[in-house]
C-alpha positions, 0 to 999 in steps of 0.5 A: 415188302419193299423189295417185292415192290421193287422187283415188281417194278423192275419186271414192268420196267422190262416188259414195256422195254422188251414190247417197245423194242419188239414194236420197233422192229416188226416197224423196221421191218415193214417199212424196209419192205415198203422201201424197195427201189422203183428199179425192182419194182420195174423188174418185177413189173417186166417178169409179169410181162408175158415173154412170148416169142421172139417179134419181127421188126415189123410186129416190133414197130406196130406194137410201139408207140413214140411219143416227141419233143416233151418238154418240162422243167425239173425240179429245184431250179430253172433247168429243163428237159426236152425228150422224147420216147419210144413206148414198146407194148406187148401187143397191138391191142394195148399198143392202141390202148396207149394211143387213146390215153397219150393224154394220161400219159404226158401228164405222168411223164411230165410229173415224173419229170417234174419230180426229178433234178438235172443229175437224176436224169443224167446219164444212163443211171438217170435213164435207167431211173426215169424209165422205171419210174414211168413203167410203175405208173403207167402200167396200172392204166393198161388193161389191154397188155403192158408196156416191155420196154421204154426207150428213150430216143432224144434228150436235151437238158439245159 
């Protein structure tokens, strides 16, 4: 009698073992998908975008948008930022859409920003970092195109 109680407790023991175990890895699992780096995020973001043919300089500039002189602090200590950037749409229509909402949009640059420290936006790596971030927060907001490219054309960090 007592040895069946023991190996009925024995199986219990390992049954809850093996549930928390299983438990922890479809857990692991799911938050390793939710993990994926901004950067893949823009470059899943950039396969969405329409490839069309090849623009002219003149189509090119119609279809950007710059933005100047944003100047904000970063975050962790009294650094700040002052840059500017080139916003390259996929067409006219959503070229235009961007201008109405410049307004969202230097509040997003200016909260990315804020978010970031010195050697986050330091050298291309920093860029590279900085514009990913940008294009998954601002492209939600456009419904006339996407953005294709960011670039970023002045930066001064002291």
């Amino acid at each position: 009698m007592l040895k069946s109680r023991l190996f009925i407790m024995v199986v219990a023991i390992l049954i809850a073992i093996t549930l928390i175990l299983t438990a922890a890895f479809v857990l692991w699992n799911y938050m390793d998908k939710g993990n994926q780096s901004s950067q893949e995020q823009a470059q899943n973001s950039a396969k969405e975008v329409k490839t069309a043919k090849a623009l002219t300089p003149d189509q090119v500039k119609e279809n950007t948008v710059i933005m100047k002189d944003i100047l904000t602090n970063l975050s962790g200590n009294d650094k700040f930022i002052k840059v500017s950037f080139a916003f390259e749409l996929e067409n006219k229509k959503a070229a235009d859409e961007f201008t109405k909402l410049d307004f969202k949009m230097k509040a997003i640059i200016v909260q990315t920003l804020a978010d970031m420290t010195p050697d986050q936006v330091s050298g291309g790596k920093g860029f590279d970092t900085l514009t990913s971030a940008l294009m998954n927060k601002m492209n939600p907001l456009l419904h006339e195109g996407k953005l294709k490219q960011i670039w970023i054309t002045e930066k001064v960090l002291q």
